[in-house]
C-alpha positions in Angstrom: 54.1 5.8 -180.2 54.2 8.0 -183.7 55.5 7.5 -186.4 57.5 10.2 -188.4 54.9 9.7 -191.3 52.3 11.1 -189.0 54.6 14.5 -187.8 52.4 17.4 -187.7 53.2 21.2 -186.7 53.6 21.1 -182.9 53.6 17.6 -182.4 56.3 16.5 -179.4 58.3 13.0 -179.6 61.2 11.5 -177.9 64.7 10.9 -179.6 67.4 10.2 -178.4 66.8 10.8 -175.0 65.6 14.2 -175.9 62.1 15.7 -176.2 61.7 17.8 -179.8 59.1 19.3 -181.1 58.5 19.7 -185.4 58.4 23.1 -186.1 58.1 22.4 -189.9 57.8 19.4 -191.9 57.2 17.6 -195.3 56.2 14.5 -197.0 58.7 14.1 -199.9 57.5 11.2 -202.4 60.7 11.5 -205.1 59.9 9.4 -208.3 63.0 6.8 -207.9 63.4 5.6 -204.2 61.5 5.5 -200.7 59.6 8.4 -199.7 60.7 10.5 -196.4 59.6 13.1 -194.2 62.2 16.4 -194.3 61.4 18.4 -190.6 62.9 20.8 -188.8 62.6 20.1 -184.6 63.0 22.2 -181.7 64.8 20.4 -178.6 62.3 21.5 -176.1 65.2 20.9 -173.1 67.9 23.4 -174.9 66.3 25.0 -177.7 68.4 24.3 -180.4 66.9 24.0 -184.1 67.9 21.2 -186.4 66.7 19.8 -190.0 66.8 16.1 -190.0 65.3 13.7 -192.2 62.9 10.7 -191.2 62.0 7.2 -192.6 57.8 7.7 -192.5 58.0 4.5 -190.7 60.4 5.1 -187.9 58.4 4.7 -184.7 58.8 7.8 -181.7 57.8 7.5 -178.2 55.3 10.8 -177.7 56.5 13.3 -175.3 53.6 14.1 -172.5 53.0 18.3 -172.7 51.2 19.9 -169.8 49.5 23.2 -171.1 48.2 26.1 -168.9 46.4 29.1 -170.2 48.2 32.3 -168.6 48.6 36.0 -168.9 51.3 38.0 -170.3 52.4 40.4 -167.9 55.6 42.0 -169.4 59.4 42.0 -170.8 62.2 42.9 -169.4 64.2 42.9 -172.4 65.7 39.4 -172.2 62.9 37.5 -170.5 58.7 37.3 -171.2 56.7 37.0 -167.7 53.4 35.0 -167.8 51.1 34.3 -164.8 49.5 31.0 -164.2 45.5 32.0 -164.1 44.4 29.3 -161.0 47.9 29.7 -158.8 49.2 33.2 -159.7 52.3 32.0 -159.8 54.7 34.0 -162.6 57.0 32.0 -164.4 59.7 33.4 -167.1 59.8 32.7 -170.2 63.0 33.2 -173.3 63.0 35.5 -176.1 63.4 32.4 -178.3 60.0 30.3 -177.3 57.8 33.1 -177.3 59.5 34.9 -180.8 56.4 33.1 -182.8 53.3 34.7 -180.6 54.8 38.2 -180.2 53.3 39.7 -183.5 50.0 38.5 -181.9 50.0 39.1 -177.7 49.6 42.6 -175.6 50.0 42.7 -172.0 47.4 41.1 -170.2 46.3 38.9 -173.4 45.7 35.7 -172.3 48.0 32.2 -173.7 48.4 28.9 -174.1 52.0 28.1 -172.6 53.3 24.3 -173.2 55.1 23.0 -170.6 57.4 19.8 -170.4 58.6 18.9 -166.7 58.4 21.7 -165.5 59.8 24.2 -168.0 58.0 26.1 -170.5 59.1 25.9 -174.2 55.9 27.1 -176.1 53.6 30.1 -176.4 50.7 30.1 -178.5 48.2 33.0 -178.5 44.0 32.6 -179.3 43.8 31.5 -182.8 41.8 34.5 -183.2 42.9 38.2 -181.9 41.3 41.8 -182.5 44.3 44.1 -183.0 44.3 47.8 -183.4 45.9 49.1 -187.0 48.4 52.0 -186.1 49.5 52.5 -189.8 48.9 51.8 -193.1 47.9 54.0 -196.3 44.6 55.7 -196.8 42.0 53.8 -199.2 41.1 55.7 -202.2 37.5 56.5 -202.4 35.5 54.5 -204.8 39.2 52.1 -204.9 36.9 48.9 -204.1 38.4 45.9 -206.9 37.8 43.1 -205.4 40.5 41.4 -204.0 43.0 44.5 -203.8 45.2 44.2 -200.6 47.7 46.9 -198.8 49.9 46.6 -196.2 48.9 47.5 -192.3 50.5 47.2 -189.2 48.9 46.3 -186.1 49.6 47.6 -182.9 51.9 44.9 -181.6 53.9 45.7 -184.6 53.2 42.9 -187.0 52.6 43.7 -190.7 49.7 41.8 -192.6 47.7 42.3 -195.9 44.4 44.0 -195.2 41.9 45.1 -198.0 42.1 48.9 -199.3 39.1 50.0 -197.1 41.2 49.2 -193.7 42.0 52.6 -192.1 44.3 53.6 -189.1 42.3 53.0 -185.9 40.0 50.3 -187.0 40.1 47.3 -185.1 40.5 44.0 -187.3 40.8 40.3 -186.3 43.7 38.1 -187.8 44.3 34.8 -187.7 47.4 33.5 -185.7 47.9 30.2 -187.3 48.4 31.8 -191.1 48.7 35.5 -189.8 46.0 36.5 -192.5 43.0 39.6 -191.9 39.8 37.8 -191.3 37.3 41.0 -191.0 37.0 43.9 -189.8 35.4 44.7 -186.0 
């Protein structure tokens, strides 16, 4: 069992015969009253997004999640295809559960897919990557303030802060979980 006091990004639960996942949450503590916990869950079975509010006390059963790392192997436009490393077997994936890791997966890349009887609802990448930048303005020789930032975007198409010396064609890593530049490669 959780409670809704405990919700963290990613947890599952079951509620109301349904499996959800929080996607976002907060602890509010207003001056006058009880406290709550404002999230927003994903049905895991259908998809569909809702904001709801929970008593931090209310007690959930947790949802048991089989994960599998796997390979991206393509799109065809409406559907991702992943590959199940031990078994080869290729499984599709929607648009809509795989929205979050596109800014950080390639072809080939390899996953973490979250699975719940049988169908897959999550895809998370590495929480580290090393993307190529394919644009973003030349840094000014000598330009070098600390703490000076410029747009890039990598080649997967996702635009991130990066400091002024970052150049077309370097290689940089970036952290999935906040999307932020970590160094250089």
């Amino acid at each position: 069992m959780i409670s809704a006091g405990d919700f963290r990004k990613g947890i599952t639960f079951v509620m109301d015969g349904d499996v959800y996942q929080v996607v976002d949450f907060q602890h509010v503590k207003p001056g006058k009253g009880a406290a709550f916990v404002r999230a927003k869950i994903r049905s895991v079975l259908n998809g569909g997004i809702k904001d709801t509010t929970f008593n931090p006390s209310e007690k959930f059963e947790n949802a048991v999640i089989e994960t599998t790392e796997m390979q991206y192997l393509y799109s065809d436009g409406e559907l991702y295809y992943f590959m199940d490393n031990s078994t080869y077997e290729q499984i599709p994936v929607e648009r809509s559960y795989v929205e979050e890791a596109l800014n950080f997966i390639r072809e080939n890349d390899n996953v973490t897919v979250s699975i719940y009887q049988g169908k897959p609802f999550s895809v998370s990448p590495n929480n580290f990557v090393e993307l190529e930048v394919t644009e973003t303005e030349p840094g000014l020789k000598g330009d070098t303030s600390s703490g000076a930032t410029k747009p890039a975007t990598v080649e997967t198409g996702f635009t991130l802060l990066v400091p002024l010396f970052v150049d077309r064609g370097d290689v940089i890593r970036i952290d999935t979980r906040s999307g932020e530049y970590m160094s250089r490669v």
